[in-house]
FISEBA-419246 format. One record per residue (C-alpha): x, y, z; residue in one letter. Coordinates in pm, whole numbers, padded with zeros to 5 digits, always signed. Layout:
[node [X, Y, Z], 'a'];
...
//
This chain:
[node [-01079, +00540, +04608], 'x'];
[node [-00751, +00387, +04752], 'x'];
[node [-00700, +00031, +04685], 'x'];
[node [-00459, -00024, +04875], 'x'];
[node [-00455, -00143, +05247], 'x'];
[node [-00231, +00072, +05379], 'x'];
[node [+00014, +00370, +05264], 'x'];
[node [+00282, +00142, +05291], 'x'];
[node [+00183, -00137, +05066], 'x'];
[node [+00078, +00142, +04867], 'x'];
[node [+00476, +00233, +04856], 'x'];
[node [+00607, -00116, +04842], 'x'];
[node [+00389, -00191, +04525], 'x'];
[node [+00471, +00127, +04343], 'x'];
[node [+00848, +00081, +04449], 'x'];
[node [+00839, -00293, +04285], 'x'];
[node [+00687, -00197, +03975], 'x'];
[node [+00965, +00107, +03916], 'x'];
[node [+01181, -00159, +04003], 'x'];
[node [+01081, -00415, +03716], 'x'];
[node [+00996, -00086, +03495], 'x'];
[node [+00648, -00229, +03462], 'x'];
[node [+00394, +00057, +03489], 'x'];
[node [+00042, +00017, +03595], 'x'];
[node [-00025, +00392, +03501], 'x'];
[node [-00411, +00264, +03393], 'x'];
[node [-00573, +00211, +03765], 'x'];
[node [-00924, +00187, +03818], 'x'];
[node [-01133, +00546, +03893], 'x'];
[node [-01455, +00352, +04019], 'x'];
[node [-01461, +00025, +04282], 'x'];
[node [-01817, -00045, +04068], 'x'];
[node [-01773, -00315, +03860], 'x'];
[node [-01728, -00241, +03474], 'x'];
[node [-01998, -00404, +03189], 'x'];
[node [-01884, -00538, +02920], 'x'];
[node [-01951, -00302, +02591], 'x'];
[node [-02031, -00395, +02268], 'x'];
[node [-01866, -00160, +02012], 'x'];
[node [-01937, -00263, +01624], 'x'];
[node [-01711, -00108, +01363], 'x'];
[node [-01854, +00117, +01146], 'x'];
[node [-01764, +00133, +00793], 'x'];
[node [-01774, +00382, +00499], 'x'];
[node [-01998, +00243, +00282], 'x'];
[node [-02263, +00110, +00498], 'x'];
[node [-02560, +00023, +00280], 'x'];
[node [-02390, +00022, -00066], 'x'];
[node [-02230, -00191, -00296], 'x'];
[node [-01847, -00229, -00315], 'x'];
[node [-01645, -00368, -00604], 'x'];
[node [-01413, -00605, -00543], 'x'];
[node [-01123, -00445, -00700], 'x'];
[node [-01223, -00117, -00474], 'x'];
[node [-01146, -00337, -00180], 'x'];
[node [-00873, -00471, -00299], 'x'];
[node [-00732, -00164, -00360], 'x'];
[node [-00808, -00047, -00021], 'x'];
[node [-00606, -00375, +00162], 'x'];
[node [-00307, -00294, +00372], 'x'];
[node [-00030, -00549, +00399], 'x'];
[node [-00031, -00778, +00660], 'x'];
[node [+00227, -00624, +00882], 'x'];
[node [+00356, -00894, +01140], 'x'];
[node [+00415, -00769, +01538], 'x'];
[node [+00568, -01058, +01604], 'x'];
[node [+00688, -01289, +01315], 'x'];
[node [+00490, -01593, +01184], 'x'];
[node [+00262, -01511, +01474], 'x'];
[node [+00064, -01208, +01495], 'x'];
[node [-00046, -00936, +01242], 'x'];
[node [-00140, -00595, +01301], 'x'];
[node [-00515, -00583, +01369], 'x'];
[node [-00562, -00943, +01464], 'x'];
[node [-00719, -01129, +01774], 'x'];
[node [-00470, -01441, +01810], 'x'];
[node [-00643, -01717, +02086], 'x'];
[node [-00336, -01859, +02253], 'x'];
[node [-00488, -02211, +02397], 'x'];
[node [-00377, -02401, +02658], 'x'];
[node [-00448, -02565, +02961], 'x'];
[node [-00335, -02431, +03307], 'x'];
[node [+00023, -02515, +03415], 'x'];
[node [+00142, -02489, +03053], 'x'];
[node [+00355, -02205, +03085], 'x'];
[node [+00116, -01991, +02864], 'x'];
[node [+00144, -01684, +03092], 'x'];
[node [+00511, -01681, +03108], 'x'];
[node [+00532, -01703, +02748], 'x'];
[node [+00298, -01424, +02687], 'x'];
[node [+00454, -01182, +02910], 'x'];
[node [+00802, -01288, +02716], 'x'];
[node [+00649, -01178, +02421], 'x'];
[node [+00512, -00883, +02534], 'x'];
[node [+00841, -00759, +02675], 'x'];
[node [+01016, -00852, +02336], 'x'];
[node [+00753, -00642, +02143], 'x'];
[node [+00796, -00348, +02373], 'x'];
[node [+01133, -00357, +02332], 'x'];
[node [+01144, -00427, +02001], 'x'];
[node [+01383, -00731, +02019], 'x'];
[node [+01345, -01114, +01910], 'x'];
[node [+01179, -01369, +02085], 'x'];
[node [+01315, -01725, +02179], 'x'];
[node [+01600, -01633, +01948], 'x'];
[node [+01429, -01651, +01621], 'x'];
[node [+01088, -01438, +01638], 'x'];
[node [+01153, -01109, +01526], 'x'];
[node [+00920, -00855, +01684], 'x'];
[node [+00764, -00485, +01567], 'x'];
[node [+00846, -00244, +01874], 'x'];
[node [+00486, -00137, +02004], 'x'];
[node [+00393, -00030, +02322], 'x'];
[node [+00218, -00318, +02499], 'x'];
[node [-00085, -00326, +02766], 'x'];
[node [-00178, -00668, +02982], 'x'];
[node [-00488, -00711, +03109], 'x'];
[node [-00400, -00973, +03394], 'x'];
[node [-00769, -01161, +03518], 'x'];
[node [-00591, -01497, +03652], 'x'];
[node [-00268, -01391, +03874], 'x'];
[node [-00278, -01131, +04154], 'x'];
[node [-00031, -00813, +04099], 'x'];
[node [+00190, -00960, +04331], 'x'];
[node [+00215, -01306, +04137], 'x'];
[node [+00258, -01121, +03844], 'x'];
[node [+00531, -00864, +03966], 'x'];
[node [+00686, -01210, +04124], 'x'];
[node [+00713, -01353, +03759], 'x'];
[node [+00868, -00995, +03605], 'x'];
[node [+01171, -01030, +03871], 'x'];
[node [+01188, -01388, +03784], 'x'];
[node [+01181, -01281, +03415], 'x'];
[node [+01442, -01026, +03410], 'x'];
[node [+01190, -00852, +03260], 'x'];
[node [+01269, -00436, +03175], 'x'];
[node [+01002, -00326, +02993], 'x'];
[node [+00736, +00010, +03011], 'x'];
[node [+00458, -00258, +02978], 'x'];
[node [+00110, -00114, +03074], 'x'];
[node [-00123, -00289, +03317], 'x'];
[node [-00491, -00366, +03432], 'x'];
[node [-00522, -00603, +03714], 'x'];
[node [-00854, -00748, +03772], 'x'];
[node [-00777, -00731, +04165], 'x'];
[node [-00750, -00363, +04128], 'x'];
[node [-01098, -00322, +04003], 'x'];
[node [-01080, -00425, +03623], 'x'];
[node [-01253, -00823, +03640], 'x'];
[node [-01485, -00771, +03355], 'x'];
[node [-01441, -00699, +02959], 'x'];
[node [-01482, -00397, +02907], 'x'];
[node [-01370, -00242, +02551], 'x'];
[node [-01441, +00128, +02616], 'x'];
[node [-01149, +00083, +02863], 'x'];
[node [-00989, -00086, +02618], 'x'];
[node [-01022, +00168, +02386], 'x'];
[node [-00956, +00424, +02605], 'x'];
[node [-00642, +00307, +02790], 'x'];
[node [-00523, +00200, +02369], 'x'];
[node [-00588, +00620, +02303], 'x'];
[node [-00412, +00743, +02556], 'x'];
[node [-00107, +00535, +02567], 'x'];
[node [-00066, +00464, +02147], 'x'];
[node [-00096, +00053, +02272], 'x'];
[node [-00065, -00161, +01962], 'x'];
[node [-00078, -00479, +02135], 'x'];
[node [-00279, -00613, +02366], 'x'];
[node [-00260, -00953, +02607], 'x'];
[node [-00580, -01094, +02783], 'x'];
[node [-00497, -01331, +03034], 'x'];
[node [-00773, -01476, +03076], 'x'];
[node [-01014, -01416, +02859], 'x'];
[node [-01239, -01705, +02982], 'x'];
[node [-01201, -01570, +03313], 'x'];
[node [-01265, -01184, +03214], 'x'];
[node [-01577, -01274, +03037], 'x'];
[node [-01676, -01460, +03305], 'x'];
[node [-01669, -01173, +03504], 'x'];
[node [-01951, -01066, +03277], 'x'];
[node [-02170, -01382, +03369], 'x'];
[node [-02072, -01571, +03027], 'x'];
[node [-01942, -01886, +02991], 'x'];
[node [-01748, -02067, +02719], 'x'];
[node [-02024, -02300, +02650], 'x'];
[node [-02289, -01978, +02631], 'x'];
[node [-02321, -01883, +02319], 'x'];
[node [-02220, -01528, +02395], 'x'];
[node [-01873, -01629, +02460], 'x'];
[node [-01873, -01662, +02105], 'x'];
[node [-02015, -01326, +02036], 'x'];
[node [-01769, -01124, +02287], 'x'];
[node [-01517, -01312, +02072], 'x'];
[node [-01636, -01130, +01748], 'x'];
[node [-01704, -00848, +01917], 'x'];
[node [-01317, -00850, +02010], 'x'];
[node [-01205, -00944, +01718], 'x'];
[node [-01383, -00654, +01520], 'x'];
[node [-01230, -00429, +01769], 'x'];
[node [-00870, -00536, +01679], 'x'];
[node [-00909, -00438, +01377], 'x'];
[node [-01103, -00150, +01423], 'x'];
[node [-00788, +00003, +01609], 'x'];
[node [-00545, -00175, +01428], 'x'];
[node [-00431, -00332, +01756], 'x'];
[node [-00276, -00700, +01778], 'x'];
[node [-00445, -00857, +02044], 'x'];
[node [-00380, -01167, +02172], 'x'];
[node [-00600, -01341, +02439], 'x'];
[node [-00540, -01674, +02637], 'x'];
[node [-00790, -01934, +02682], 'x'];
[node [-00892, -02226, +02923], 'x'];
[node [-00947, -02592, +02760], 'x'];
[node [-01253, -02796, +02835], 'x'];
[node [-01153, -03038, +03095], 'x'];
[node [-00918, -03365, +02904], 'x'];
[node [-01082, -03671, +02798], 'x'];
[node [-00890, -03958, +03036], 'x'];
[node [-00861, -04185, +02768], 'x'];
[node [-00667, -04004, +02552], 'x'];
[node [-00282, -04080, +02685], 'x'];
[node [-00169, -03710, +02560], 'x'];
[node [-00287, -03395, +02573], 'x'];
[node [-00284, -03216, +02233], 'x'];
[node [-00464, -02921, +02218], 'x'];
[node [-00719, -02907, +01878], 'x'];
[node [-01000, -02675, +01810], 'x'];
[node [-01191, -02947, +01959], 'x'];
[node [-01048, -02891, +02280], 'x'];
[node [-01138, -02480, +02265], 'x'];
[node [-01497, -02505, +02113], 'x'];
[node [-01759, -02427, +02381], 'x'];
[node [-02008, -02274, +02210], 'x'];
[node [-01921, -02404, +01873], 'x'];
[node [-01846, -02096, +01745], 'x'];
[node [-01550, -01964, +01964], 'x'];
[node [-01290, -02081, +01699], 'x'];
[node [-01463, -01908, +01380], 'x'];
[node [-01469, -01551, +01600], 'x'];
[node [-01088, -01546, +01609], 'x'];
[node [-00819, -01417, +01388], 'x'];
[node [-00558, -01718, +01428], 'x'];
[node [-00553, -02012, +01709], 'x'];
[node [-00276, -02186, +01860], 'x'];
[node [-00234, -02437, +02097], 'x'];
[node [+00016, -02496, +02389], 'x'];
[node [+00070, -02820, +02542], 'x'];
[node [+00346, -03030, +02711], 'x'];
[node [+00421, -03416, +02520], 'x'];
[node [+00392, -03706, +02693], 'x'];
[node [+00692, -03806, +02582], 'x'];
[node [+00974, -03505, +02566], 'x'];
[node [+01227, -03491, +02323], 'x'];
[node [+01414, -03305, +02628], 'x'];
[node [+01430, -03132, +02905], 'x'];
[node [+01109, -02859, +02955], 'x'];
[node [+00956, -02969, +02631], 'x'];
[node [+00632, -02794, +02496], 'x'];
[node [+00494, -02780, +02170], 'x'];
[node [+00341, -02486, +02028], 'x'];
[node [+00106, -02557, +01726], 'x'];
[node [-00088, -02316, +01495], 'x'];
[node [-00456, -02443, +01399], 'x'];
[node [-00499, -02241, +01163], 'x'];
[node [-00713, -01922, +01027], 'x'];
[node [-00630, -01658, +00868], 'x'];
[node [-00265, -01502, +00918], 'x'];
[node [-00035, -01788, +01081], 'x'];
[node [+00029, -02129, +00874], 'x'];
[node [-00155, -02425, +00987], 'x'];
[node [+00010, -02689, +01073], 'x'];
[node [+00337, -02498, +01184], 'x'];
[node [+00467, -02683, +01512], 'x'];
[node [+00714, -02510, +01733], 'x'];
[node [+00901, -02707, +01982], 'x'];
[node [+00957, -02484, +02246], 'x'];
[node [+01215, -02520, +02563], 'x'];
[node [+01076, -02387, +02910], 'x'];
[node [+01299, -02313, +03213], 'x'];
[node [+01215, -02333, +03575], 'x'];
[node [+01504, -02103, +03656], 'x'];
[node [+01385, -01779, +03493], 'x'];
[node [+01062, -01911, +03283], 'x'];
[node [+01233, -01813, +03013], 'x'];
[node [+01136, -01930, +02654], 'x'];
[node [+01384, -02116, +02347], 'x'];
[node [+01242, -02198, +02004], 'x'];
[node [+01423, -02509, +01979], 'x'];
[node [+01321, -02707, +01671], 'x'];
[node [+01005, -02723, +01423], 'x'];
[node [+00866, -02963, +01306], 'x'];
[node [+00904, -03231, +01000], 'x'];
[node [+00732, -02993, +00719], 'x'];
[node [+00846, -02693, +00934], 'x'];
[node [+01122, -02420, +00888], 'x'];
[node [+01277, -02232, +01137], 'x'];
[node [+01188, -01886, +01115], 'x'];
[node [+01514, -01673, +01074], 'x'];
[node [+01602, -01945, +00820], 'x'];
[node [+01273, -01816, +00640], 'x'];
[node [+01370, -01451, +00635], 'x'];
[node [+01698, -01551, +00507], 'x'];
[node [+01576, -01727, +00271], 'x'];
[node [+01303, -01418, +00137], 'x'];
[node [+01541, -01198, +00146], 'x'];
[node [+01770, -01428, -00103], 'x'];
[node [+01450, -01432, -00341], 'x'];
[node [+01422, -01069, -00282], 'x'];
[node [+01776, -01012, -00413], 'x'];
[node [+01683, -01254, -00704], 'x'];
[node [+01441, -01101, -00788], 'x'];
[node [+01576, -00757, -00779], 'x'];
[node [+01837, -00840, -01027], 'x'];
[node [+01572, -00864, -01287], 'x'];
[node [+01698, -01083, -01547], 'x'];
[node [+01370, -01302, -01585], 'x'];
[node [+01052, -01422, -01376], 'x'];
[node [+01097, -01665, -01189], 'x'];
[node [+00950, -02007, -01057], 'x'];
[node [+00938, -02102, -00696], 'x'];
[node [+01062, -02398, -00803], 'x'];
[node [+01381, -02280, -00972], 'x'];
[node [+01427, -02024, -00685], 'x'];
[node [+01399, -02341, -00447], 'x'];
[node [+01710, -02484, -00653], 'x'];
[node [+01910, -02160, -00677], 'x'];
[node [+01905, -02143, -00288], 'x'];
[node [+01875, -02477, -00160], 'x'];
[node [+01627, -02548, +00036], 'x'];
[node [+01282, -02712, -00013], 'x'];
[node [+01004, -02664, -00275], 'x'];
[node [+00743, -02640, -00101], 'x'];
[node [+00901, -02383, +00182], 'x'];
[node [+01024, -02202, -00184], 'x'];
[node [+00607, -02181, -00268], 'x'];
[node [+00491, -02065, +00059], 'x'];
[node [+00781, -01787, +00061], 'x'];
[node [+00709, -01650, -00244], 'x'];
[node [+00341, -01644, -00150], 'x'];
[node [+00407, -01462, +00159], 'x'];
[node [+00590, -01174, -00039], 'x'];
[node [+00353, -01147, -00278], 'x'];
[node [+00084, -01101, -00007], 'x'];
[node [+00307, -00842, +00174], 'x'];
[node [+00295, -00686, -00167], 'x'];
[node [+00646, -00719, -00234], 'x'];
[node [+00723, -00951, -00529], 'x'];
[node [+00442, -00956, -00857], 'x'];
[node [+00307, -01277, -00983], 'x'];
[node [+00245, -01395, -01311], 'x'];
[node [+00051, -01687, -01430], 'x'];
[node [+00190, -01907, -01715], 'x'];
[node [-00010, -02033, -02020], 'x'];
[node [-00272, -02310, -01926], 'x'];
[node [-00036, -02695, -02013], 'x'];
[node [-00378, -02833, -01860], 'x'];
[node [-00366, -02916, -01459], 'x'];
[node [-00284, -02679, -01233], 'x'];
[node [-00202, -02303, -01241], 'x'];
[node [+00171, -02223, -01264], 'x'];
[node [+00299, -01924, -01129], 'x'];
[node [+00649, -01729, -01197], 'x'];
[node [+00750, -01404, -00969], 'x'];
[node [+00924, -01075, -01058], 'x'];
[node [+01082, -00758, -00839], 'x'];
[node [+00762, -00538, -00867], 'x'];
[node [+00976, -00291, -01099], 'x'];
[node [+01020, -00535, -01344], 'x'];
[node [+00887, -00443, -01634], 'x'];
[node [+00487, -00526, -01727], 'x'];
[node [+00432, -00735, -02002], 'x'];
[node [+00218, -00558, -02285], 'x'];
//
């Protein structure tokens, strides 16, 4: 089946995607439409009881794609109404991952090979925004206006197989579901979400899915996007990994302001604002400040590695606290760093005697030696 209407726009499309190194190698076989597939994850001990210190044995790292953002094996819901920039940014990031290079100057990035499934710009809108971009990456593509409008997660799976994709960006997934007859206020939005979001894992794929806001209440004078503004069904924002929300202020700081703002979950901090700088030019993306309780992220890694170093020296355990004094910066940021490491299982922890309130914890270099 040719989809194209003529040999020669069959040329000039191929032509523009060598030319932006964008490859849509995963086309359509069948003009039918596809139906969306429900694939459960099985597990290994269906039916039995588990210890919890067998599980915890069995848990990987969390092993961040793209830093303070995305983990291995999570769906991330990237909110936002239309206009935002959201698309732009995503296809930033998914360059920078396939490339392996930071994004908006601070976000370091895992180099996987990336697949977008585009469901709310045409191929030539899209290929537009890539020149515009500057964008050279080996990106894979399905285009709903090539044949792929609905969910389907046995393509999914299959287009993951045969091209080793470790991340994944839906754009839209409002508008592929809907391609499926669902809605965001059916309640089987809610379930495809899951269903998603079980796959991710499943194939240890970072997957990270855009989605359309209800429409604003008029009374409010800005815009900020909550879980409030994402809930549908009620239960769209408990089927997720992570959530974050995109949305311009009414009143900039400066020029091409947005504000990026994570809501919480399981993986990213909540609470973590990112001001963000947009340009018209090239729709390129700047991390340009964080906010008040904030930290930029390369000033984060600097900082864990300086505890790592501490650490390593292994003259004592230490407190957050005292490593917050050693390297100047904030307690609390000191707290949530050593956290972090210790959850990436690279530091040890070790709780101090009970002096009533609460717990108080001191890290070591995981060869320092274990107390009798």
């Amino acid at each position: 089946m040719n989809y194209f209407d003529s040999k020669e726009e069959e040329d000039v499309y191929y032509a523009s995607l060598k030319k932006t190194k964008v490859k849509a190698s995963v086309l359509p076989t069948s003009p039918s439409p596809v139906v969306y597939h429900n694939e459960h994850p099985t597990y290994p001990h269906v039916g039995k009881v588990r210890s919890l210190k067998d599980v915890q044995a069995q848990q990987k790292p969390k092993e961040w794609i793209i830093d303070e953002f995305g983990v291995s094996g999570a769906c991330v819901l990237l909110a936002a109404d239309k206009g935002s920039g959201k698309t732009s940014l995503m296809y930033g990031m998914a360059a920078a991952i396939q490339n392996g290079e930071t994004f908006m100057g601070q976000l370091t990035t895992k180099k996987r090979n990336v697949l977008i499934w585009q469901a709310d710009e045409s191929r030539d809108n899209l290929i537009d925004k890539f020149n515009t971009m500057g964008i050279d990456a080996d990106i894979q593509l399905l285009m709903a206006d090539e044949g792929f409008s609905n969910l389907d997660l046995s393509v999914l799976s299959q287009a993951v197989e045969e091209h080793q994709i470790g991340v994944v960006f839906l754009d839209s997934v409002t508008t592929l579901l809907r391609g499926n007859g669902i809605r965001m206020r059916d309640p089987e939005f809610a379930d495809a979400l899951y269903e998603l979001n079980h796959w991710s894992a499943k194939h240890s794929v970072l997957t990270i899915i855009s989605c359309h806001l209800r429409k604003p209440d008029e009374s409010k004078k800005e815009r900020e996007v909550s879980s409030d503004s994402i809930v549908g069904s009620g239960l769209q924002s408990a089927a997720v990994s992570d959530i974050w929300g995109m949305w311009k202020p009414t009143t900039p700081d400066f020029d091409q302001h947005f504000i990026l703002k994570c809501l919480g979950k399981r993986n990213c901090a909540e609470g973590t604002v990112w001001n963000l700088q947009g340009s018209d030019e090239d729709f390129s993306w700047t991390l340009h400040s964080v906010g008040d309780e904030n930290i930029l992220p390369q000033r984060k890694q600097v900082l864990a590695s300086a505890f790592m170093q501490t650490l390593a020296e292994g003259e004592k355990k230490w407190h957050a606290d005292e490593l917050a004094v050693k390297h100047g910066c904030n307690k609390e940021h000191a707290r949530r760093i050593c956290r972090d490491l210790f959850n990436q299982h690279e530091i040890e922890r070790y709780q101090l005697a009970s002096t009533g309130g609460r717990k108080r914890w001191v890290y070591a270099h995981r060869s320092f030696p274990t107390p009798e």
